[in-house]
VOKOL-379673 format. One record per residue: x negated, y negated, z negated of N, C-alpha, C in turn; residue in three letters. Coordinates in steps of 0.2 Angstrom, whole numbers, plus 2048, in hexadecimal, padded with zeros to 3 digits. Each point is the difference from the previous one (the first is absolute). Example, Ala and Ser with C-alpha at 12.3 -4.5 7.8 and 13.67 -1.06 7.14 Angstrom:
# VOKOL-379673
7BE81C7D98047FA8007FC7FA800ala8027FB8047FC7FA7FF8047FB7FDser
END
This chain:
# VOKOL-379673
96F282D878008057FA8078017FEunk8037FC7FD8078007FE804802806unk8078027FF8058038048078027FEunk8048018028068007FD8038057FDunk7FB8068018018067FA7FC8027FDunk7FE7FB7FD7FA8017FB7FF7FA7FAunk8018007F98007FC7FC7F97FD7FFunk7FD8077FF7F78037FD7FD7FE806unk7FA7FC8017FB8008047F97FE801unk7FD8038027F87FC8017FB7FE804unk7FF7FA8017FB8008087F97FD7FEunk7FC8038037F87FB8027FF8037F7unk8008057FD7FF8027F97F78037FEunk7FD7FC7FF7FA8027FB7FF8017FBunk8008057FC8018017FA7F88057FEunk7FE7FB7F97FB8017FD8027FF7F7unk7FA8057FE7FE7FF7FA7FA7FB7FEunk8007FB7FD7FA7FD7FF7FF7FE806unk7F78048027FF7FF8077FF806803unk804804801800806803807801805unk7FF800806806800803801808802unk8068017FE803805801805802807unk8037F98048018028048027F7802unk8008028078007F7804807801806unk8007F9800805800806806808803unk8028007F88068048008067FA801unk8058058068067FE8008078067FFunk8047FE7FC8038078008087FB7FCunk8068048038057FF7FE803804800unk8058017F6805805800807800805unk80080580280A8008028047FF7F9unk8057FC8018058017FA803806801unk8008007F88068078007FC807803unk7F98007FF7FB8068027FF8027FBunk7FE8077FF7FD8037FB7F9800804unk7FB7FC7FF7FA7FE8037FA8037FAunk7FD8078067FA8027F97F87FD805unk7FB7FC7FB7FB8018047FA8047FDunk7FF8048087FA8057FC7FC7FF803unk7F88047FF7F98008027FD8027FAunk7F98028037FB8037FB7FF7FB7F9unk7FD8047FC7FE7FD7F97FA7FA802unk8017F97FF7FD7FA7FF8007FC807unk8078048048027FB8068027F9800unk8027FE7FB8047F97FE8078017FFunk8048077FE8088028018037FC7F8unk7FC8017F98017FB7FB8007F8802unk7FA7FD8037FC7FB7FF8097FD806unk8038018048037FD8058068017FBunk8018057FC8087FF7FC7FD7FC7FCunk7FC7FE7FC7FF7FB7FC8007F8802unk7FE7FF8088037F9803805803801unk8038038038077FF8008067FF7FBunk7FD8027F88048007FB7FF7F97FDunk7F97FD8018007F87FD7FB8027FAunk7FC8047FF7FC8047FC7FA7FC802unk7FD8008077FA7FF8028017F9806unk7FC7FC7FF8017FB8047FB800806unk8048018057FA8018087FD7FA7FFunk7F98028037FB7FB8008017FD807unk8058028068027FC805805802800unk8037FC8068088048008057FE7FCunk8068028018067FF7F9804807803unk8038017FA8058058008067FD7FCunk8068028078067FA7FF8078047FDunk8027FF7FB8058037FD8097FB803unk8048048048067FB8007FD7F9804unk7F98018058007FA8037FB7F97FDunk8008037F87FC7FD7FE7F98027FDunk7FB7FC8007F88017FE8038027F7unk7FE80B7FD8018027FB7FB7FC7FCunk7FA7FE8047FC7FE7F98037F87FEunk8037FB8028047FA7FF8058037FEunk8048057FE8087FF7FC7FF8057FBunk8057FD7FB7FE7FE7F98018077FEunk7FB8047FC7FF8067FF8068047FEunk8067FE7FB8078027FF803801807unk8027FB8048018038057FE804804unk7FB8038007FD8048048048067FCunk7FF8027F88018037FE807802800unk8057FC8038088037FF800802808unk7FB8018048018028087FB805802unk7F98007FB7FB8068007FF8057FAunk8008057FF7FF8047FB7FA802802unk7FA8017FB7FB8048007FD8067FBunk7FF8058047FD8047FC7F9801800unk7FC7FE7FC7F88008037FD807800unk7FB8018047FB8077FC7FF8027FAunk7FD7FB7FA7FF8007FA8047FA7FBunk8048047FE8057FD7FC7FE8017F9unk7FE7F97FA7FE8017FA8078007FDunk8048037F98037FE7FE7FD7FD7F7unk8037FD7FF7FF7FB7F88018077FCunk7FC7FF7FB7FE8057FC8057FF7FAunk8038087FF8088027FD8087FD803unk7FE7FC805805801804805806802unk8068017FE805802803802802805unk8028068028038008098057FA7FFunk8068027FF8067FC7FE7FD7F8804unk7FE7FE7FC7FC7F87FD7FB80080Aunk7FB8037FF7FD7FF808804800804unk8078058018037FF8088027FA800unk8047FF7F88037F98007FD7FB803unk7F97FF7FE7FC7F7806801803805unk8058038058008028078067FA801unk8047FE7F88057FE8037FF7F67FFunk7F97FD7FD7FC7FB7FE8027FB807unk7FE8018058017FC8048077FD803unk8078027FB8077FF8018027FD7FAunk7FB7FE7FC8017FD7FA8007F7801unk8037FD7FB8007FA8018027FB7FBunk8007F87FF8047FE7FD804801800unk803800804809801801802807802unk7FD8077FD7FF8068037FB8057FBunk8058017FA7FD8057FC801805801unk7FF8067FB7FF8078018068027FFunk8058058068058017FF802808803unk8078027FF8008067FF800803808unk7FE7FA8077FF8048067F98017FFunk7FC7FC7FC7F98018027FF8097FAunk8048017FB8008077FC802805806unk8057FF8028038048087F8803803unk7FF7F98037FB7FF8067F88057FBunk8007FF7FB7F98047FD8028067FFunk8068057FD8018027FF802806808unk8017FC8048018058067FA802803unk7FB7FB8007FA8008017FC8067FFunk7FF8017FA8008047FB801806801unk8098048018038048047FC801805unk7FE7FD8057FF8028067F9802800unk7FB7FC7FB7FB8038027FF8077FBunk8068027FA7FD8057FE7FD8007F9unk7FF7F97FE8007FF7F88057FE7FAunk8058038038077FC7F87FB8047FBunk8008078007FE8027FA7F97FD7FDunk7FB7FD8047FC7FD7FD8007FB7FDunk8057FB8008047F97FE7FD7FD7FAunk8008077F97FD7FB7FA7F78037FEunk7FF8028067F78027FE7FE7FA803unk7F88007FF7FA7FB8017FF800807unk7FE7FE8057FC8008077FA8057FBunk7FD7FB7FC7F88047FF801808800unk8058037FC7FF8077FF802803807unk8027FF8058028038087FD803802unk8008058047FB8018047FF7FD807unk7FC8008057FF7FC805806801802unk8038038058048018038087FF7FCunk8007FE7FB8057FE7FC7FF7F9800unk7FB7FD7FF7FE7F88018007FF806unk8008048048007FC80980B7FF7FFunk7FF8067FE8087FE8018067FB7FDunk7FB7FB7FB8047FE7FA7FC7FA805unk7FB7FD8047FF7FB8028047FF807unk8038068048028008048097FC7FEunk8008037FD8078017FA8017F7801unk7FA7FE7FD8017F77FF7FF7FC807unk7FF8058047FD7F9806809802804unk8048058008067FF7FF8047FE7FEunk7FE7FF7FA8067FC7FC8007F7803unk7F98008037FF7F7800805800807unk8038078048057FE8058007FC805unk7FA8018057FE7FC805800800804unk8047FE8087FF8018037F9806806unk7FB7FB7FD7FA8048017FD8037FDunk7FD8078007FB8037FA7FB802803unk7FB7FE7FB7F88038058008057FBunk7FC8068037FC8037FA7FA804802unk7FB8007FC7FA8028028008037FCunk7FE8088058008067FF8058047F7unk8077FF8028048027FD8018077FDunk7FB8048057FE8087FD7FF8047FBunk7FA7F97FE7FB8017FC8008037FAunk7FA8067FF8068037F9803802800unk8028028048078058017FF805803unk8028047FE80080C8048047FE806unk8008058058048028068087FC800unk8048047F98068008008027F97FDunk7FD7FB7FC8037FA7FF7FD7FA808unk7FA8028027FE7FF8058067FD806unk8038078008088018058037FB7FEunk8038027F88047FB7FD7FE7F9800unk7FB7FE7FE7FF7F98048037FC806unk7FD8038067FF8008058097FF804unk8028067FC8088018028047FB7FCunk7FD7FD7F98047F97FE7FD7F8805unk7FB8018037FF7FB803802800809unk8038078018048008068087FE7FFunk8008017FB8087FE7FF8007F87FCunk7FB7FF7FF8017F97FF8017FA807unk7FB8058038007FC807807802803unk8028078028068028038067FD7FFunk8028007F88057FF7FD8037F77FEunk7F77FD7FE8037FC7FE7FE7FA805unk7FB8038047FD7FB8057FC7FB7FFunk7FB8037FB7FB7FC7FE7FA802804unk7FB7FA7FF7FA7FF8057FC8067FEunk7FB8048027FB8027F97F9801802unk7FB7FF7FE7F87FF8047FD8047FDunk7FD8078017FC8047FB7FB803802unk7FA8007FB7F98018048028087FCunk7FD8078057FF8077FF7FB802802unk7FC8057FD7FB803801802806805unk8078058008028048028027FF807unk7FF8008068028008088058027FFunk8018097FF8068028028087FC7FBunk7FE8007FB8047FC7FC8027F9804unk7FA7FB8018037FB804802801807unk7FF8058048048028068078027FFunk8018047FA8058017FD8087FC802unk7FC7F97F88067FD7FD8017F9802unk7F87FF8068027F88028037FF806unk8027FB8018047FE8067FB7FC803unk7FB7FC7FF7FA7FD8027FA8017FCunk7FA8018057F88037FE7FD7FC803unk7FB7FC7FA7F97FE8017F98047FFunk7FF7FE8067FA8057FF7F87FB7FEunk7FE8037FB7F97F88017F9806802unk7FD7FC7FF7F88038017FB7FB801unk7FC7FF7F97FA7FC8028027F87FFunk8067FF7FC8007FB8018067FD805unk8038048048047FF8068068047FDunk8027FE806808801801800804806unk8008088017FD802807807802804unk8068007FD8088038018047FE7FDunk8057FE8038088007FB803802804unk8068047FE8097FF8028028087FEunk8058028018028077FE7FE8057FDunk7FC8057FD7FF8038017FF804805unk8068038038008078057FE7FB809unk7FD7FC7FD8007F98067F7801802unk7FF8007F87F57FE8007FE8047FCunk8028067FC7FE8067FE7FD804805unk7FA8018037FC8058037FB8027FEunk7FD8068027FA8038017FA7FC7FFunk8027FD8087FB7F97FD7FE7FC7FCunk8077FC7FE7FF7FC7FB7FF8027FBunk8018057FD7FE8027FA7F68037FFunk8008038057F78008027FD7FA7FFunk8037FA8047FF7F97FF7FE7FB7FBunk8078027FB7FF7FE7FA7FE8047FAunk8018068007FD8047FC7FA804802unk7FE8018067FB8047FF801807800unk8088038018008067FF804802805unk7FC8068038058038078078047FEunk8048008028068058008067FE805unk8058057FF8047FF8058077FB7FCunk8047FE8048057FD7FE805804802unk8078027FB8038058028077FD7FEunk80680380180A7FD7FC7FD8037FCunk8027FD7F98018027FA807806801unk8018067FC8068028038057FD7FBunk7FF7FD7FC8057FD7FB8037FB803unk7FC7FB8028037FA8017FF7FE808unk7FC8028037FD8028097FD7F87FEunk7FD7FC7FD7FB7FB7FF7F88037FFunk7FB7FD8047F98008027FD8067F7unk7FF8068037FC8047FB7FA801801unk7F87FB7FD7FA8028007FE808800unk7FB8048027FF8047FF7FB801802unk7F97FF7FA7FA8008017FD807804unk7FB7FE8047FD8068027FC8047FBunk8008068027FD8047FC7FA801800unk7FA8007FD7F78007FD7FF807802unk7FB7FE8047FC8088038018057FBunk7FF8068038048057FB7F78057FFunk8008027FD7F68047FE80480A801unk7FC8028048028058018018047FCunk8048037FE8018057FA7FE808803unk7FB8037FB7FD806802804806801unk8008058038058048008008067F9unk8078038007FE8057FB7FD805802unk7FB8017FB7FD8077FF803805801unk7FF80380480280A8027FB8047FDunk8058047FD7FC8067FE7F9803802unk8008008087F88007FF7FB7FC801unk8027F97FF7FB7FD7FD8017FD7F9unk8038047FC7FF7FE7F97FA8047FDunk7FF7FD7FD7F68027FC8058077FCunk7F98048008058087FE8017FD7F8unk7FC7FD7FB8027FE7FA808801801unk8037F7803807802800803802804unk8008068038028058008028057FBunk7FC8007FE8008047F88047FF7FBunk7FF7FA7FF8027FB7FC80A803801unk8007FE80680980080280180A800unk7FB8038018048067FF8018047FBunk7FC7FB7FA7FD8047F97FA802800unk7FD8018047FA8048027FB7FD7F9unk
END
């Protein structure tokens, strides 16, 4: 399961709710230093597998191993100076502050001997920068709008400066154009600063796009992984989604562009000519 380039990993993984198993005997392991996105249809298990991976959900077999060690045995704070999480549904504390919320990004670097200090203002404060809300710094989370609250919680699972970041579905809430923007600050986190990152997306073309590793699930499995422009086809996307199309370069980037087939087309009737328009309009159009 483990191997020498990979810190993140999972084997023999059953993961259930209660008593509802959602997906059995997954084995899967991040590349370090990958921008790793996993997709699949809606209720394949792409959340339920980042939430064992983050130490959120405890496999009901299996272990998933952080650095070599069982994540569910090491002690929650360290997980959290090595894993950043961003969850699907982030509540925040009612009148809380932007400011104040990125800030617990920086909780887990706290300590006896390690108060609040002016790297950890640095570190929030660029955070912040990057994702887009200095100006939002003395409003509430409550008064935001969606797409402003995604980006004030993304803002904090940055500040926490982790090696690793999981985010589940980081889109959310957000138009086309912050979309990008996202997306382009968590390829530069990976590019520039060489950070791990694991992101579940709803968008294919998007995650053909911007990852350097794709998991494909379905049904509870794991049906593909590795590059992109490697397991992106026609097929697998029929496979896993159910939808025919062709696979084409992107001309922007020359990475795998989805390109759904087009739905039977219903004959469109021809135009009317003059002589078979009803003489009404006829008349009608000459004045008559």
């Amino acid at each position: 399961m483990e191997g020498p380039d990979t810190r993140l990993c999972g084997g023999g993984l059953t993961l259930a709710y209660d008593r509802r198993t959602v997906a059995e005997d997954l084995t899967v392991a991040i590349p370090d230093r990958s921008f790793t996105v996993i997709i699949g249809p809606n209720a394949c298990g792409k959340s339920t597998l980042l939430r064992a991976l983050s130490r959120m959900l405890k496999p009901a077999a299996g272990s998933v191993l952080l650095d070599g060690r069982d994540i569910s045995a090491t002690p929650a704070k360290q997980v959290a100076r090595t894993l950043g999480l961003l969850p699907q549904s982030s509540i925040a504390p009612d009148g809380i502050g932007v400011s104040e919320l990125v800030s617990r990004g920086r909780y887990p670097h706290q300590g006896l001997l390690r108060q609040w200090s002016s790297e950890d203002e640095r570190v929030v404060a660029a955070s912040m920068d990057a994702t887009g809300i200095t100006d939002l710094a003395d409003r509430t989370v409550d008064e935001l709008s969606g797409g402003q609250r995604q980006r004030v919680w993304i803002a904090m699972a940055l500040a926490q400066q982790t090696p690793l970041l999981l985010l589940d579905e980081p889109t959310t809430f957000l138009d086309l154009a912050h979309q990008i923007e996202i997306l382009d600050l968590c390829a530069r986190l990976h590019e520039e600063e060489g950070r791990t990152l694991v992101a579940v997306l709803h968008d294919l073309n998007h995650a053909a796009r911007y990852a350097t590793h794709l998991i494909a699930m379905r049904e509870g499995r794991i049906v593909a992984s590795g590059p992109p422009a490697e397991i992106v086809t026609a097929e697998l996307v029929e496979d896993v989604f159910g939808l025919r199309c062709r696979v084409i370069d992107d001309p922007e980037t020359g990475t795998p562009l989805v390109v759904p087939a087009a739905r039977n087309r219903r004959a469109v009737p021809l135009a009317k000519t003059p002589e078979t328009r009803p003489a009404t309009e006829g008349a009608a159009r000459t004045g008559r």
